[in-house]
N, C-alpha and C positions, 0 to 999 in steps of 0.2 A: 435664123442664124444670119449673122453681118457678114456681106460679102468679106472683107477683111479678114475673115479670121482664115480664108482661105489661102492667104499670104505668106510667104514665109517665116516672114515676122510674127502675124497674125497665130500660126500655129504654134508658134514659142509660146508666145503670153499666154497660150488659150489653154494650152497642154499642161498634165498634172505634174509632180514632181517629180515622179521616174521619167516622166518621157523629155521631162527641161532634162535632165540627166544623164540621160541616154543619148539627146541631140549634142548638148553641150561637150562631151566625152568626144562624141564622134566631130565634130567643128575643130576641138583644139589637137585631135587627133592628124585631121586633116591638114592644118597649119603647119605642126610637127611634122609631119610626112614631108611638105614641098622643103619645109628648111633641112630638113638631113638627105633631099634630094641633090639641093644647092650646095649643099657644103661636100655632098661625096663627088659631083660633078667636077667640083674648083679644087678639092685636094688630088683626086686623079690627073688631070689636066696638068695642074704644080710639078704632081711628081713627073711625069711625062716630058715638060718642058727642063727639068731637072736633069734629067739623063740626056738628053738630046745635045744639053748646053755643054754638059762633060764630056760626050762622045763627041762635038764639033771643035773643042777645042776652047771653047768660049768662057765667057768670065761671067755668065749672065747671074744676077741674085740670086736666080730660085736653086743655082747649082749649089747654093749653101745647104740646101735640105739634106745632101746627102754626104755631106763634109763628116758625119758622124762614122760610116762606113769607108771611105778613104783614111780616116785616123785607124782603124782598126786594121784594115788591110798592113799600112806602112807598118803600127808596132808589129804584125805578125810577122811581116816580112825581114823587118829590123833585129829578130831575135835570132838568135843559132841555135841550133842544136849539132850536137856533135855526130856523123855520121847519117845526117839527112841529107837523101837527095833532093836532087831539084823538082822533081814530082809530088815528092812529099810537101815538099816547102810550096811547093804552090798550092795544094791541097788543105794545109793548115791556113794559107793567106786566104782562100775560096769561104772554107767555114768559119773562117772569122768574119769577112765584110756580109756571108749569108746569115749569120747570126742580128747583126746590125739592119741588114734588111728584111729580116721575119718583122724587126719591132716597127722600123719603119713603114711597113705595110699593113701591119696591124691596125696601128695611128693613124693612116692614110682612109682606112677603111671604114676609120668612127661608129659612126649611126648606120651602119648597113646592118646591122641583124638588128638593128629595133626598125627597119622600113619592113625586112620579113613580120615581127611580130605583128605591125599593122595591118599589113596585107592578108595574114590569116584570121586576125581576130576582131579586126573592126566589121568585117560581115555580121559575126554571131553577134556584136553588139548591138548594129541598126535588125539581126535576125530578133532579137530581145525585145526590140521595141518596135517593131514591128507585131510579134505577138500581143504586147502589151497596147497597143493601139486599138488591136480586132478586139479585147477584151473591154477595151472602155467602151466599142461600141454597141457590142451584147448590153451591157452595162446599161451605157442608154439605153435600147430598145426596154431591158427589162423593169426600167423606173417609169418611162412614160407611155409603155405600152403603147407601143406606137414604132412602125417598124419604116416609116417615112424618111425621103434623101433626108431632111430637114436633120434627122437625130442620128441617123450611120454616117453622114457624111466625114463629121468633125474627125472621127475616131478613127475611119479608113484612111484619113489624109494624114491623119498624126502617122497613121501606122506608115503608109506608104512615103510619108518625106522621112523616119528613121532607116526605112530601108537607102534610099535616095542619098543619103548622108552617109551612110556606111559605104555605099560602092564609092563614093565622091572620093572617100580616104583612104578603100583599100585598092582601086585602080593604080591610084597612080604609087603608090607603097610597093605593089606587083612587080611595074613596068619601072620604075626606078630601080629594087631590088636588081633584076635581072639586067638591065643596063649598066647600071654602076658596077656590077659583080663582073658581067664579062669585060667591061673596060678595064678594073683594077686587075684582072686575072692575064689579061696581055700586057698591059707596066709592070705586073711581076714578071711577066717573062722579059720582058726588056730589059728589065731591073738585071735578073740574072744574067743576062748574056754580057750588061756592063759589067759586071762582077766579075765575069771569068777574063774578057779583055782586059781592066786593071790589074785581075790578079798576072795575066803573064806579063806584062807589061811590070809589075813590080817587081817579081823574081826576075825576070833578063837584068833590069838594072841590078838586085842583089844578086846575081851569079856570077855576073861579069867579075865583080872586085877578087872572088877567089881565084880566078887566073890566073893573074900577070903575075903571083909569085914563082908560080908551076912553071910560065913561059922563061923568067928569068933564069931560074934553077937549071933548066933543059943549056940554052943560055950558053950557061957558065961551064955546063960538062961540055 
């Protein structure tokens, strides 16, 4: 057996179909993982910098993200209803921008349950080829009768780098999963505490205007 084949590389080329298939599977799995790691890191972050910019007063870009739920708040707040209090009306302005922010959080969330499905199921795949590795090595032993490192080696190594490549892509699938989950789970709550400050903040400006004809009335008796 060529040192070489002991290589990373080495055991691609060397390996049978299923186990290129099994490696390959778990590789692009891998790749997939770190990119829906980056992207749930940077849309959390967005939204985070989002609220902060609203709640400071600021004008900054990323406050556009959430310009979808300030239109929804304003029409809610913009409508009457005949005999609604002011509890109410802030209520309906509440689960209108919270409506807006379920979708936005959703969207925010992307790739987060396909980093759990990596996490759970790239093990049993490098588990797959890992089996199928100890079998090619049987395999050998039982064609050349010969139970020598020379002929278990290849087979153990195939076996043991699909294990190696399944942890490589459900590690960090795990530790992403559970990081991005409890970061996105404190921006919803940010999220909501902005929600409920614009909503009073929207009914005081809409309550105000029904006054001043009550105070004129008073007034005039």
């Amino acid at each position: 057996m060529e040192h070489g084949v002991l290589t990373p590389l080495g055991l691609f080329t060397e390996a049978g179909p299923a186990a290129k298939a099994v490696m390959l599977m778990l590789v692009l799995a891998s790749i997939w993982c770190w990119i829906l790691i980056v992207e749930g890191a940077w849309s959390v972050r967005r939204l985070n910098r989002a609220v902060r910019a609203l709640r400071g007063g600021g004008a900054d870009r990323e406050a556009a993200l959430l310009e979808p739920l300030l239109v929804a708040g304003r029409q809610a707040a913009s409508l009457t209803i005949a005999g609604e209090s002011a509890g109410e009306l802030r209520t309906r302005v509440v689960e209108a921008m919270n409506r807006g922010g379920q979708a936005l959080l959703t969207r925010v969330q992307g790739g987060l349950p396909n980093l759990a499905v990596i996490a759970s199921v790239a093990p049993f795949i490098g588990l797959f080829g890992t089996v199928w590795g100890i079998m090619t090595s049987f395999a050998g032993i039982a064609e050349a009768k010969d139970t020598s490192l020379a002929v278990v080696a290849p087979g153990i190594a195939e076996a043991l780098a699909a294990t190696a490549i399944g942890l490589a892509a459900a590690i960090p699938a795990s530790v992403g999963y559970n990081r991005i989950g409890a970061a996105l789970a404190r921006a919803g709550q940010e999220l909501s505490h902005f929600v409920e400050e614009r909503a009073i903040a929207m009914t005081a400006i809409g309550s105000a205007a029904p006054e001043r004809p009550a105070r004129k009335t008073a007034e005039a008796a």
